[in-house]
C-alpha positions, 0 to 999 in steps of 0.5 A, a space after each residue: 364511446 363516440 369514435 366519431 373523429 372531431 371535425 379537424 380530423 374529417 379530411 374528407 369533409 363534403 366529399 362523395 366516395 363511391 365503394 363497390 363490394 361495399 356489403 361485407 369484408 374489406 369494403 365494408 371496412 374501407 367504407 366505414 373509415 371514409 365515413 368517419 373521414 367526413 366523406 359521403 359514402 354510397 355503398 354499391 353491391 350485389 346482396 342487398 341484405 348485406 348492403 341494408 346491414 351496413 347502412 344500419 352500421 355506418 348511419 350512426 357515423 355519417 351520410 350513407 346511402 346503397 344500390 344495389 348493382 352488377 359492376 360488370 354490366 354497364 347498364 347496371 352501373 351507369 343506372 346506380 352512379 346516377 342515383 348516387 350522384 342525385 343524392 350525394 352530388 360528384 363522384 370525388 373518390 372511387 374505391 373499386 373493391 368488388 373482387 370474386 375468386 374461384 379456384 380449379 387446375 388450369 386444365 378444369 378452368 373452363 371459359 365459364 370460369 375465365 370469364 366471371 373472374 375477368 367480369 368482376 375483377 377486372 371488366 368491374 373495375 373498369 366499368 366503375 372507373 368508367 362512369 367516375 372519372 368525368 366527375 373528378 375531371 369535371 371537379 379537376 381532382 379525383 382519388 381512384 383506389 383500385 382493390 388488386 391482390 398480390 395475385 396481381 403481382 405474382 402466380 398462385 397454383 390453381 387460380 390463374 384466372 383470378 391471377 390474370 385479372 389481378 395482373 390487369 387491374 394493377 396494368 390498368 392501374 399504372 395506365 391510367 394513372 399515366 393519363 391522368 397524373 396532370 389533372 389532379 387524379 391519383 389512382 393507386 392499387 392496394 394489393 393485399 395478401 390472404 385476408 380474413 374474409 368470406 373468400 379466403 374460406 376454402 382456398 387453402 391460404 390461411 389469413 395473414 391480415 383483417 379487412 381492417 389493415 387493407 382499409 388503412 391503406 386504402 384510406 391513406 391513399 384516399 385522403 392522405 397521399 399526396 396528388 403526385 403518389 399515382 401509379 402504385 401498387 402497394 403490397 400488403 401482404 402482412 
């Protein structure tokens, strides 16, 4: 069966998308529904076997391509953004899905600790913004969709670093959002719940939703959502 949407149903027609975490779970569900939208896809993630595997997926869809990168480190994410634009041109749409979690009682949170769940979920997430928004102010339209928790939007026992990243994607989410509301960019935070994913294992919830409902939404913000929807976080939990 062909689930190739017909050309009037590929709202992201010559777009380039950008999906960090794009190698497995909800980015790898939010990839493949940007791709059937029309829109250009790079995969960006740290496992490049995992990378390899979807592209052999998405390939048969549409445009895709991958690199391998750290969000966290600028280097690394300025090097992969370059050799993404060579091939698929501007960044119109950003999706900043690369999350980590681990879990302990606050007072065995070492520093360690703290500082991995801010570098990936937060620190990440800044870095990739960084290095596409010119690209959507130099194309004065541009869709960032932030992958946030609703970790972000209350406390869980035992991962308070997690929380407090969380909690600052969704502060850095409605910042940005007041800077850019007049240039044409919307960036918008997802906010799901305990989905069925590789990490939720051992944490103690049980799934309430599959990266394919998170993927939804992400992609309704990105395609579909008027330019004057920005600044929200929208909660998912199932």
């Amino acid at each position: 069966m062909n689930t190739t949407p017909a050309p009037q149903e590929r709202p992201l027609q010559d777009t380039h998308a950008v999906v960090t975490g794009g190698g497995r779970g909800i980015g790898a569900a939010i990839a493949l529904r940007l791709i059937a939208s029309g829109a250009r896809v790079t995969l960006f993630g740290r496992s490049l076997a995992n990378l390899q595997q979807q592209m052999r997926k998405l390939a048969v869809l549409g445009q895709v391509q991958s690199f391998t990168a750290d969000v966290a480190d600028k280097g690394s994410v300025n090097e992969a953004f370059s050799r993404a634009r060579s091939t698929f041109g501007e960044v119109s749409i950003l999706v900043n899905n690369a999350g980590q979690t681990e879990s302990a009682p606050f007072l065995k949170t070492d520093e360690a600790l703290w500082q991995r769940m801010l570098a990936v979920n937060l620190t990440g997430t800044f870095q990739c913004t960084y290095a596409a928004l010119p690209d959507m102010l130099h194309r004065g339209h541009g869709r960032i969709v932030n992958i946030a928790s609703t970790a972000g939007l209350t406390g869980y026992p035992y991962v308070a670093a997690y929380c407090a990243a969380k909690h600052g994607v969704v502060g850095f989410t409605r910042a940005l959002a007041e800077e850019t509301r007049d240039v044409g960019i919307a960036v918008n935070a997802v906010c799901p719940g305990s989905v069925d994913t590789d990490m939720l294992v051992g944490s103690g919830f049980e799934p309430r939703m599959t990266p394919d409902d998170v993927a939804g939404v992400a992609l309704w913000l990105a395609a579909e959502a008027p330019a004057a929807l920005t600044g929200t976080c929208i909660d998912v939990f199932g």
